[in-house]
C-alpha positions as CSV (number, residue, x, y, z in Angstrom):
1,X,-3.5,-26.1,0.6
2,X,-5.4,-24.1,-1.3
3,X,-8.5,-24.3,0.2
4,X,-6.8,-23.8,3.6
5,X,-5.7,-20.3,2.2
6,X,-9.1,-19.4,1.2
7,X,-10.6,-20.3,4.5
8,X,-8.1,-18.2,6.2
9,X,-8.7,-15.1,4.0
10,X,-12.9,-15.7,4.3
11,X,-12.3,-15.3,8.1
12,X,-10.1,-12.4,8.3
13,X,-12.2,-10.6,5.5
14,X,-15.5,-11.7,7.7
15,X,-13.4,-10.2,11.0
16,X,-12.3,-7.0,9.5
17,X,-15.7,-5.8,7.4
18,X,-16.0,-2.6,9.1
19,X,-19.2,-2.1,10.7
20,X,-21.4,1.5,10.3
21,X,-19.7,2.8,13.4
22,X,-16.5,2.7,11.7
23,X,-17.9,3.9,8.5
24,X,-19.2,7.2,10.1
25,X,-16.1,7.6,12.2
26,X,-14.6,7.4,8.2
27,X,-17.0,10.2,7.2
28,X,-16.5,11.8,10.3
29,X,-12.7,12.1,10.0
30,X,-13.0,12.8,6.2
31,X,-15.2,16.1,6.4
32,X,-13.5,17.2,9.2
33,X,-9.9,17.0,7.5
34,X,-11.4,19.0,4.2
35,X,-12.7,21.3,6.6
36,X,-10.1,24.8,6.4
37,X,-11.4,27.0,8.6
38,X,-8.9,28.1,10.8
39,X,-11.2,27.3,13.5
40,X,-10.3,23.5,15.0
41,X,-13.6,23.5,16.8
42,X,-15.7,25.1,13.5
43,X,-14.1,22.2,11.7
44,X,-15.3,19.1,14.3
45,X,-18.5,20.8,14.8
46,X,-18.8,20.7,10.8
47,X,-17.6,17.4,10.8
48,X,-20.1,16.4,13.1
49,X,-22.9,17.5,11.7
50,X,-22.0,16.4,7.9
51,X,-21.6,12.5,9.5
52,X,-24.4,12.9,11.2
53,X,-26.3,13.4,7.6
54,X,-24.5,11.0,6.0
55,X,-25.6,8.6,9.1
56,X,-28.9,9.4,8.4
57,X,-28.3,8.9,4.6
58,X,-26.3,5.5,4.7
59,X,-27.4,2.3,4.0
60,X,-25.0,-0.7,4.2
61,X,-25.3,-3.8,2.4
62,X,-23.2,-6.4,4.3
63,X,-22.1,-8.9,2.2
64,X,-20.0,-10.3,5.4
65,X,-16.1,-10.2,3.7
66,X,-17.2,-6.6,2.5
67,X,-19.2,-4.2,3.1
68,X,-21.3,-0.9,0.6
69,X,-22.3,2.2,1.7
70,X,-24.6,3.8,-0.4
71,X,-24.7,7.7,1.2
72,X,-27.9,9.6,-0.5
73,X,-26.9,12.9,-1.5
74,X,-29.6,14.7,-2.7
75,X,-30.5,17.1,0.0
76,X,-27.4,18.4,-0.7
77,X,-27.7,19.2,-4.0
78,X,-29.1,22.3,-3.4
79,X,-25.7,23.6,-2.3
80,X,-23.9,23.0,-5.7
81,X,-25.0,21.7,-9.2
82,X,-21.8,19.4,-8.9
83,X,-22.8,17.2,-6.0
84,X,-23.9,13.5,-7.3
85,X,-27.5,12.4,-6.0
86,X,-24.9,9.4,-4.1
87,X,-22.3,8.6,-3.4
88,X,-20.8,5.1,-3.1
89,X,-17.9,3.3,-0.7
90,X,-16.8,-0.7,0.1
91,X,-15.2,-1.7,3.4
92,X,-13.3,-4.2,3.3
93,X,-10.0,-5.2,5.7
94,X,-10.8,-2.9,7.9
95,X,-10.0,0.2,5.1
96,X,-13.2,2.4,3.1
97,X,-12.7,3.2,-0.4
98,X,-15.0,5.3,-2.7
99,X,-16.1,3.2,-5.5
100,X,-17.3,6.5,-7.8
């Protein structure tokens, strides 16, 4: 019985690793809601263009149940002394947590 369990979670954690599209729609969604501009447009253009660093930035290790993001940082530590060189995420069940 046991082992059936495990086989069942395997597959759904294999089915629901969330692939780099979803993690840049993530990033995506994320900037875009800390955005406070007034200006809904300012805000998805911002968005935008902040995903399409971190896209650029991103590598994923896919360890097939989960996925990490490693996003490189450091061109953006030019724009504040409190911005870490990376920054670091798992996917897993279809949801994206920051691991620091």
């Amino acid at each position: 019985m046991g082992n059936v369990l495990l086989v069942i979670l395997s597959f759904f954690l294999f089915v629901t690793n969330p692939e780099q599209v979803e993690f840049d729609q993530f990033v995506r969604t994320k900037i875009s809601n800390k955005m406070d501009s007034g200006n809904v447009l300012v805000d998805a253009l911002a968005g935008a263009v902040v995903a399409g660093l971190a896209k650029d930035n991103t590598q994923r290790r896919n360890y097939y149940l989960f996925s990490i993001y490693t996003v490189d940082l450091s061109l953006l530590v030019i724009l504040g002394q409190n911005v870490p060189q990376q920054v670091k995420f798992i996917g897993i069940a279809n949801q994206i947590f920051t691991l620091n």
